[in-house]
C-alpha positions as CSV (number, residue, x, y, z in Angstrom):
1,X,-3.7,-4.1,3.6
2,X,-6.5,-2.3,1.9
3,X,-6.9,-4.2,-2.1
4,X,-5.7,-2.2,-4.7
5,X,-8.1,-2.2,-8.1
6,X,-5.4,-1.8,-10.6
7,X,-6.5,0.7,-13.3
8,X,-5.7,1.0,-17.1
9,X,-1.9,2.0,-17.8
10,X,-1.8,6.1,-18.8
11,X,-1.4,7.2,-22.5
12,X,1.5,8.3,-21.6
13,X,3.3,6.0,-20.6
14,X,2.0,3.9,-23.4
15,X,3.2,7.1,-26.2
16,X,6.4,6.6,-24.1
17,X,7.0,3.4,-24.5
18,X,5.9,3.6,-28.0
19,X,8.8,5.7,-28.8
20,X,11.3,2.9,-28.6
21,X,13.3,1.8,-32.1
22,X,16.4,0.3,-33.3
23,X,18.7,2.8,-31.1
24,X,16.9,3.1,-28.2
25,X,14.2,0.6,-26.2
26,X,12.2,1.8,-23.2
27,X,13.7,0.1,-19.9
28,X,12.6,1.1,-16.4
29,X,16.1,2.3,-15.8
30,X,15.2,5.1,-18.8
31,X,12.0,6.1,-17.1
32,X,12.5,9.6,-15.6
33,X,11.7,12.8,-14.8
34,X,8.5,13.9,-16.0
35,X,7.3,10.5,-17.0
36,X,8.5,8.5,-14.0
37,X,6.7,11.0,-12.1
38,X,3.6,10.7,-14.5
39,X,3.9,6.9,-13.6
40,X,3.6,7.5,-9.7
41,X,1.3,9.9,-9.5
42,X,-1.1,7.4,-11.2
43,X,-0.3,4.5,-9.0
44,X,-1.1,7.1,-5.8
45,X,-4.0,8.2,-7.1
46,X,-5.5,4.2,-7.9
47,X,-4.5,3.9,-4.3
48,X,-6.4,6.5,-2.5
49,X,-2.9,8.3,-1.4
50,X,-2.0,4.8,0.9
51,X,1.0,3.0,0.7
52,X,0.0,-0.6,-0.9
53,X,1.1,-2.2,2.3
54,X,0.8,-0.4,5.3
55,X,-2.1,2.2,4.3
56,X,0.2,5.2,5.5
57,X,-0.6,8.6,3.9
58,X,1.6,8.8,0.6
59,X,3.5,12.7,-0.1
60,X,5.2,13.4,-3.4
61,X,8.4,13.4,-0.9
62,X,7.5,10.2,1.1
63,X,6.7,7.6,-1.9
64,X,8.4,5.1,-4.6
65,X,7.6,3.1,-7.4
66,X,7.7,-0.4,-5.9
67,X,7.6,-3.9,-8.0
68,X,5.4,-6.2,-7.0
69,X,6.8,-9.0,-8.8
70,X,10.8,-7.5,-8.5
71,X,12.8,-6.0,-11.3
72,X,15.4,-9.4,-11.0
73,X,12.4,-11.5,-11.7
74,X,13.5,-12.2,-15.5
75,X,10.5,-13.5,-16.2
76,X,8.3,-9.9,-15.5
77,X,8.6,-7.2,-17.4
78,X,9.4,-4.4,-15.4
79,X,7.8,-1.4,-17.5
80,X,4.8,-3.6,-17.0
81,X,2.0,-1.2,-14.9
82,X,-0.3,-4.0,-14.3
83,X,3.0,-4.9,-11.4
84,X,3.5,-1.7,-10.5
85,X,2.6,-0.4,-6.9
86,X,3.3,2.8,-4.9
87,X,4.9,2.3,-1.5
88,X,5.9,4.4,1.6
89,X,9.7,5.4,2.3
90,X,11.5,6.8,-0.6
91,X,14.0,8.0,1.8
92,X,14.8,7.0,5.3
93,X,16.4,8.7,8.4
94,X,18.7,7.5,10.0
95,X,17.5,5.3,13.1
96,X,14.2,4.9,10.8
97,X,12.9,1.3,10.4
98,X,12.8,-0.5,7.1
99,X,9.2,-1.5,6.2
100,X,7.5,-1.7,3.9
101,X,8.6,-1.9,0.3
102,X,12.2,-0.9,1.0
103,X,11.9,-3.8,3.8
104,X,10.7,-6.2,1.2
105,X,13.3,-5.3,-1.1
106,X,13.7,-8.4,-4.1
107,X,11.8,-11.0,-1.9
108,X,8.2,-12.4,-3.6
109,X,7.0,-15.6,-3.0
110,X,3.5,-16.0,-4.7
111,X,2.8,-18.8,-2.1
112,X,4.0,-16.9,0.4
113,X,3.1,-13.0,0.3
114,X,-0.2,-11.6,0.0
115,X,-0.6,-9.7,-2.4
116,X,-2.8,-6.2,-1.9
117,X,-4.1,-7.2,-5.8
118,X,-5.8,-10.2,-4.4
119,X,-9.5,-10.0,-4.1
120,X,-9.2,-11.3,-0.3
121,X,-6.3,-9.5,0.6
122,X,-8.7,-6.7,3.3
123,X,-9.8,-9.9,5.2
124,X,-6.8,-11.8,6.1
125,X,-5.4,-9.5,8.6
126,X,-7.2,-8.7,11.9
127,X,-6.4,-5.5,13.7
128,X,-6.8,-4.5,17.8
129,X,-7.5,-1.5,19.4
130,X,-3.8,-1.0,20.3
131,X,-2.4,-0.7,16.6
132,X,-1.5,-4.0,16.5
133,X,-1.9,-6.3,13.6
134,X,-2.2,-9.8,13.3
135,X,-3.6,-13.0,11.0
136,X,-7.4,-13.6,11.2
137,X,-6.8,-16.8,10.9
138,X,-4.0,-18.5,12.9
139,X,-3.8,-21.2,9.8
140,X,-3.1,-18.0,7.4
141,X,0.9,-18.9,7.3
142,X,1.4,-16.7,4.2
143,X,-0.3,-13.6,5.9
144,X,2.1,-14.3,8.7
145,X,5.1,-14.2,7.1
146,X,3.6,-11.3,5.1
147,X,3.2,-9.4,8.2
148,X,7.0,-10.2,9.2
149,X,8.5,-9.6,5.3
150,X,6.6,-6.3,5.1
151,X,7.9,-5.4,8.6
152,X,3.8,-4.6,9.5
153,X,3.9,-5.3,13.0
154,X,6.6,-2.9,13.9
155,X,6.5,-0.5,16.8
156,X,6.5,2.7,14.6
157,X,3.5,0.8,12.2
158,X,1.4,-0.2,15.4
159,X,2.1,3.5,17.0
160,X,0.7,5.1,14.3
161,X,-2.4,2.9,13.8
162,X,-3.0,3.5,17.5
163,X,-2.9,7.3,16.6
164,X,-5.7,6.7,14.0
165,X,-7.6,5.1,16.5
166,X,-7.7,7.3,19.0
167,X,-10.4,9.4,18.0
168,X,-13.3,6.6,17.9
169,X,-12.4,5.9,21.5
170,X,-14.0,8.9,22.6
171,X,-15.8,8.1,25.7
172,X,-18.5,10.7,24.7
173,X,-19.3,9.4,21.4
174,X,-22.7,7.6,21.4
175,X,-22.5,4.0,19.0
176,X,-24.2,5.5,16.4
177,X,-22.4,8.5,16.4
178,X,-19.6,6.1,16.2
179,X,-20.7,4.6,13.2
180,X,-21.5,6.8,11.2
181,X,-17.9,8.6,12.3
182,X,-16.5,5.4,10.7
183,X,-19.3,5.7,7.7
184,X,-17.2,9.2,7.1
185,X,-13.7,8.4,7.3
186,X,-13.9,4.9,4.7
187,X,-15.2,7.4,1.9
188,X,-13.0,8.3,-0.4
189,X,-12.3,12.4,0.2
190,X,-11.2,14.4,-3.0
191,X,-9.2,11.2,-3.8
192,X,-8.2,10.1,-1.0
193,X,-8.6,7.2,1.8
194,X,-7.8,7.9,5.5
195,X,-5.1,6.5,6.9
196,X,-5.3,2.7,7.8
197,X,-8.5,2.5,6.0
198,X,-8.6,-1.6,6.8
199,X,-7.6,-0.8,10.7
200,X,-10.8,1.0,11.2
201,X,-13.1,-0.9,9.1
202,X,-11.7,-3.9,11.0
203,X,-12.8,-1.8,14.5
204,X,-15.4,0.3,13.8
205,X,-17.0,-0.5,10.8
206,X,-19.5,-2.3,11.8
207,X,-20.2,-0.5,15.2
């Protein structure tokens, strides 16, 4: 989970929340359409193009507005951006695994999920060469049940962080060569973060 730097809410979504008056008042339910696409575009680009969970690549096609705190929560306002995140899976196949946002759904326990807004968030999970993930400390219960809420540790999660790995595993690469590999990929590329930024870090980082 790589920490997300939340960035000031756009003008326009401040001018469109401005608009609101006697006969109409901005909910999230209004937000559409140009503006609710305005909205997530934003909250991709703060995020390097990674899901806020599982650091998959984000697509236009592949990507929703998730609450951090959820929309039931009567206590948050729901227009607010500061709680606003952009997660993986707007639509899923069938025979497709729930992770994720989608797999999180209403659930937030402040005491219990970690959130990728926290300053510590990047060193609370420990990754192996495999894909898998885990807690890097086995007294972290929150990041455990994080891990299991957020579905993290499934199959299709751990195949494709094995894919990302692949590559520094090349027999022929020297350690250096290694490193400064890994040097290339944590950069942030025309505004955007490779894939399972924290997995390689975690491995390769400091080869």
């Amino acid at each position: 989970m790589k920490r997300i730097i939340k960035q000031r809410e756009p003008q326009a979504l401040l001018d469109w929340k401005g608009q609101g008056n006697a006969a109409w008042q901005p909910s999230y339910a209004a937000l559409r359409g140009a503006e609710k696409e305005m909205v997530k575009k934003s909250l991709m680009s703060e995020q390097g193009f990674l899901c806020c969970y599982c650091e998959r690549r984000l697509t236009d096609e592949d990507s929703h507005i998730e609450h951090l705190r959820p929309q039931s929560d009567l206590q948050c306002d729901p227009l607010d951006y500061g709680n606003l995140l952009c997660s993986c899976q707007q639509q899923i196949a069938r025979g497709d695994p729930r992770h994720c946002g989608n797999l999180k759904d209403d659930w937030f326990d402040e005491h219990s999920l970690v959130s990728p807004l926290s300053e510590r968030c990047e060193s609370r999970f420990a990754y192996s060469g495999d894909g898998q993930i885990r807690v890097a400390n086995s007294e972290d219960h929150a990041a455990n049940i994080t891990i299991k809420k957020l579905g993290l540790d499934i199959r299709k999660l751990s195949d494709l962080r094995k894919h990302a790995i692949t590559p520094f595993n090349d027999p022929s690469l020297t350690n250096d060569e290694v490193r400064e590999f890994a040097a290339k990929y944590l950069e942030l590329n025309l505004g955007k973060y490779g894939e399972f930024w924290t997995t390689i870090r975690h491995l390769f980082g400091g080869v």
